[in-house]
N, C-alpha and C positions, 0 to 999 in steps of 0.2 A: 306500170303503175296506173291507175284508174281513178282520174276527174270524176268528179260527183256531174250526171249530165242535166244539164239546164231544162227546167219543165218548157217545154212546147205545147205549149195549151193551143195556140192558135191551130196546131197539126188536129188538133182532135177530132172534127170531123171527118177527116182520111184515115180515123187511127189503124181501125182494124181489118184494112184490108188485108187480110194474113195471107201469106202463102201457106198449104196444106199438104208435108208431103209424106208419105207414108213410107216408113222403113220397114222391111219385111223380108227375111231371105227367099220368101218361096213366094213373093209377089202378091200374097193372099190380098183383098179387098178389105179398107177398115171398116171395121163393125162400129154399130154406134155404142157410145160410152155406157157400159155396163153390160154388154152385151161379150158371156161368157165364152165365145170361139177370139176375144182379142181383149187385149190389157192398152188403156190411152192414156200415152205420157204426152203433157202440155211443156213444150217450150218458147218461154217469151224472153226474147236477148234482142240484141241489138242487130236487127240487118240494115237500118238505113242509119243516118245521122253520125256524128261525129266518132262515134265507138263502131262502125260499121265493119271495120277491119279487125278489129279484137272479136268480135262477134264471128265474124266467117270462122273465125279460125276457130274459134272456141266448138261452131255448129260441126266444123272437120271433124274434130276430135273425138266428138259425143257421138259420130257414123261411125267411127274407125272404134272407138271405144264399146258401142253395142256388136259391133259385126264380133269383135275380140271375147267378151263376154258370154256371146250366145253361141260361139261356135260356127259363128258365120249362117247359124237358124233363123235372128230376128226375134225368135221364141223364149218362150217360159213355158217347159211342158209342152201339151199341144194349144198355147194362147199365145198369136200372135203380137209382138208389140208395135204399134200404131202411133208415132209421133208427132206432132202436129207441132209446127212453126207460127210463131206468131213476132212478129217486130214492133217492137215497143219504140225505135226510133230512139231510144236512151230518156226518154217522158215518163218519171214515175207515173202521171196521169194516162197516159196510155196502157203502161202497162199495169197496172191497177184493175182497169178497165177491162183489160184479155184477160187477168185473169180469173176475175169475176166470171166472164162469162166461159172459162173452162171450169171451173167448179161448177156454175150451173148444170152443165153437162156433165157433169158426173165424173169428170176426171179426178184420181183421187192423187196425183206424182204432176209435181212440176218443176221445172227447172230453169236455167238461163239464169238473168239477171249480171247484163255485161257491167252494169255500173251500180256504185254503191248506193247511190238515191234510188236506185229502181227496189234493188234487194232489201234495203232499208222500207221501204213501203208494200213489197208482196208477203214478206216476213208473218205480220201481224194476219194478215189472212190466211196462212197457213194454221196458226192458232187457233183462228176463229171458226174455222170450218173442219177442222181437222185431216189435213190432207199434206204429205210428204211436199216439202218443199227445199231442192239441193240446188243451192246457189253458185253461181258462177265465177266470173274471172272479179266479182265486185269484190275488192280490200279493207271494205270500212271492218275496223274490229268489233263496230257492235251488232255484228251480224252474228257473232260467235256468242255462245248463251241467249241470242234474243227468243226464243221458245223452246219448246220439247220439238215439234215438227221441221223447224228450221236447220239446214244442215249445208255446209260450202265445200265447191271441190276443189278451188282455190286456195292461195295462199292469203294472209292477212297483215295491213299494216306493219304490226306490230314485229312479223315473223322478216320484216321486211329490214327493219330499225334493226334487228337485233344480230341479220346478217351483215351491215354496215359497221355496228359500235364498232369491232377489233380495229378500225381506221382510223377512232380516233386519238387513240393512243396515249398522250398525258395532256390531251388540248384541252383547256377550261371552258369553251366561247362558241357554241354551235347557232349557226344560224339555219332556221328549219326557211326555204321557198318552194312555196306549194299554193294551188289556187282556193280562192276564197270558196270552199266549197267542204260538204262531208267527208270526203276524201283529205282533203288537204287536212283538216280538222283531225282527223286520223294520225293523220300522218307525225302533228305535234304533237298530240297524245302521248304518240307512240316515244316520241322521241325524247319526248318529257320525264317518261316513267323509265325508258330506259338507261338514257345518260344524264338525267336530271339533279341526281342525287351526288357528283363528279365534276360536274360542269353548266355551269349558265346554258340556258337554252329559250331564245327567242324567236318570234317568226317575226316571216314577211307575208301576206296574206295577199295573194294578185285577184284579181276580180277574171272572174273564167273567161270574159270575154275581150277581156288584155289584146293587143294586137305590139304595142310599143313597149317592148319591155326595159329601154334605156334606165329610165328614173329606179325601176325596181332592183336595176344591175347597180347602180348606184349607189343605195340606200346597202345594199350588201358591200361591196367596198367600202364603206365608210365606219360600218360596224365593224371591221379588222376583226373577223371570227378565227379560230384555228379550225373552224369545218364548216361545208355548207353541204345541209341533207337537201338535196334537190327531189319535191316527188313531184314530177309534172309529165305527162303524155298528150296525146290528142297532136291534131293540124299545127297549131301555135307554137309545140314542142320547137322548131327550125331556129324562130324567129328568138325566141328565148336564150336559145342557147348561143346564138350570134353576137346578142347585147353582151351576156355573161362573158363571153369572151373579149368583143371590143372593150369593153370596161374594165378588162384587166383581171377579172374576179378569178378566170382559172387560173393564172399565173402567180396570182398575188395569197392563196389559199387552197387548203384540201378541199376539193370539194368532189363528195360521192353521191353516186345517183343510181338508179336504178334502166337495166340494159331493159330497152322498151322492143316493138316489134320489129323484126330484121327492118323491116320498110324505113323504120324511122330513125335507123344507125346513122345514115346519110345527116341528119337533121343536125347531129353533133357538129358537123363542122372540123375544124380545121384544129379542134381544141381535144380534138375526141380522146386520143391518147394519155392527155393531160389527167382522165379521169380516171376515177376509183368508183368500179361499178358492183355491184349487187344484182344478184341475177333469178328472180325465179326461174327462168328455164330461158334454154337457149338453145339450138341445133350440137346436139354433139356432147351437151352437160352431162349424160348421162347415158348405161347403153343396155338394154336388157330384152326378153323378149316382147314385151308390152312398147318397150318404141319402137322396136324394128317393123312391129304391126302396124304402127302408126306411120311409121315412115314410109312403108309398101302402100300404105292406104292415100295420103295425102299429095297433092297436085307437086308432081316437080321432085318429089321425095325429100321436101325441106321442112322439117318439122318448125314452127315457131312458138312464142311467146306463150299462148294460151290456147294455143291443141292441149298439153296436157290435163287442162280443167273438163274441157270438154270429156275427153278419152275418161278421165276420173270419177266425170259425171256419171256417164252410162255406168261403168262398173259398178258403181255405190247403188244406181238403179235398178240393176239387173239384181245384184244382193237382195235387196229389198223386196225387190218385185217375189223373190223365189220363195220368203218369209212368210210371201201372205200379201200378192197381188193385193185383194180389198177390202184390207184390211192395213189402216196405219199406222195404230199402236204396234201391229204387230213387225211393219217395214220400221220405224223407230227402235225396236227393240232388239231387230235386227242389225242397224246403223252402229249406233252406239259401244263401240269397242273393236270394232271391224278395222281388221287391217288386213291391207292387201297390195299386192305390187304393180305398179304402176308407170308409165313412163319416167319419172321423176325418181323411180324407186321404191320403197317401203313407204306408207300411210298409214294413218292410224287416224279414226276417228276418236277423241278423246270421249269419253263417255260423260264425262260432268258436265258438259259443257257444247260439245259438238265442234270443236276446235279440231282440224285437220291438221296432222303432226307428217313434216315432209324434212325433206332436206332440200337445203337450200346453197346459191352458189355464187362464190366472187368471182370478177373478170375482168380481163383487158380486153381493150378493142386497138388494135395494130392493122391497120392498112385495109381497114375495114370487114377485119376476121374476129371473132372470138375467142379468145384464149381462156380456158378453167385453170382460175390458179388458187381454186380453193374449194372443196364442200363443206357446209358445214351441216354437220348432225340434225333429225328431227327432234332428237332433244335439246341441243344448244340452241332452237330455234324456235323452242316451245316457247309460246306464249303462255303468261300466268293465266291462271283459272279463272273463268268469266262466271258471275252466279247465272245461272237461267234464271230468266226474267218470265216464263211463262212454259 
């Protein structure tokens, strides 16, 4: 799950020092933007700052995913494609900023966006300039209908909430914890709309920068919920889950959350078992020829969390690109209905909307394993219809 990340404005004179690195099966040289022997796709994610880890894995994904896509070419045709890394550090103001200045250059595809304040703010410039923009591991649902050009390869909020409901079974009293942030905001939304109309549903709103989460463990024992939807990731994730336990909260209540990155299984604690998890993706959730690329491709052969955004990214890119490279109503018009298989399985880009239809997955965690004791359908998982907004 995916914290809105906190603007670092202070960073911004280091912002754009990018790394640049060019992916190409046959090594060719990048051509400058516009420049018809190569096609330049701009990606701005997370390499440094607090989503640094969600990020790597997601940049795996999108190598492993274009090698899969082009046949191991790097091409479209005879045009090279040319990717270019830029780290936004999780600073919508950052990356705002990269990607302004990839548009100037004539990039007409961009991608990334590890967090939903980042994706939330490249969005609207994808609109404005008109240029393919396929968002990342970020979950805010209003990334889904926010334009025609905007498009996720990710899962969202709401698909999140809706793999969780079956847990709560005939319980009146949900307590949403999640930080005071776009994401978290999401995430009651999401929980609002879905178990709203059955059941009372309130939150607890933590401020991102939480360090002491006793009082917050607290306030949740003392509301006696029959569920707690936990959406929280990042560093603080450990510390969280340790109050939530010493205070009784997993013992005295359901409470489900979502399986974060293998790294941060550890962070659960001594309560981990105790829990009812929700999985976008997990080493092993699924098995087809699309992960097994992935899995030869990636360090260690251990696929995680949001390799398949990544991997999904490239795909939906390379679709695109083959529609009509520079031209982006015409990679739009490409997008829009596209399904195709993927490590997660079967996708579908919904065409009203741009809603990414996947399947989704419940789990235990037993002695520090994953177990799939559930998938649910990309239609049980579909989110309702967002109106495009632009």
């Amino acid at each position: 799950m995916r914290p809105l990340s906190t603007s670092r404005r202070a960073w911004l004179g280091a912002a754009l020092a990018a790394a640049v690195v060019t992916v190409s099966g046959c090594g060719s040289p990048k051509g400058a933007a516009g420049d018809d022997s190569s096609i330049d796709v701009g990606v701005v994610y997370s390499q440094s700052g607090p989503l640094a880890g969600y990020g790597a894995q997601y940049a795996e994904g999108f190598k492993a995913g274009l090698a899969y896509a082009t046949g191991n070419t790097g091409k479209i045709g005879d045009r090279t494609i040319n990717v270019s890394w830029t780290d936004d550090a999780g600073d919508p103001v950052k990356a705002v900023s990269a990607a302004k200045d990839l548009i100037g250059k004539g990039y007409k595809v961009l991608a990334g966006s590890t967090s939903s304040g980042v994706a939330l703010q490249v969005a609207p410039l994808a609109a404005e300039n008109k240029v393919l923009f396929v968002s990342g591991p970020a979950a805010s649902d209003a990334i889904t209908g926010a334009n025609k050009y905007t498009f996720r390869s990710g899962r969202q909020s709401y698909q999140d909430v809706l793999t969780a409901k079956a847990y709560l079974g005939d319980g009146k009293k949900v307590v949403v914890f999640a930080p005071d942030s776009a994401f978290g905001k999401s995430n009651v939304d999401a929980v609002t709309k879905v178990v709203g109309t059955n059941a009372a549903v309130t939150s607890i709103a933590v401020p991102a920068s939480a360090t002491d989460f006793t009082p917050f463990a607290s306030q949740i024992k003392a509301a006696k919920p029959d569920l707690v939807f936990v959406a929280w990731a990042g560093t603080t994730a450990g510390a969280m889950w340790q109050a939530l336990d010493q205070q009784g909260v997993l013992a005295s209540t359901k409470v489900v959350t979502g399986l974060d990155i293998q790294a941060g299984w550890a962070g659960f604690g001594s309560g981990a078992d105790k829990l009812n998890l929700l999985a976008h993706y997990f080493d092993g959730a699924a098995d087809n020829p699309a992960y097994q690329a992935l899995k030869a491709a990636v360090p260690g052969g251990k696929t995680d969390l949001f390799h398949p955004d990544g991997f999904a990214a490239a795909q939906m890119i390379v679709h695109a690109l083959s529609a009509g490279a520079d031209d982006a109503d015409k990679m739009v018009t490409a997008l829009e209905g596209y399904s195709f298989d993927s490590v997660k399985g079967k996708l579908t880009v919904r065409p009203e909307d741009h809603a990414l239809l996947q399947p989704m997955f419940q789990a235990k965690l037993t002695a520090g394993k994953a177990t799939l004791t559930s998938t649910i359908s990309p239609d049980d998982a579909a989110p309702p219809a967002a109106a495009m907004k632009g």
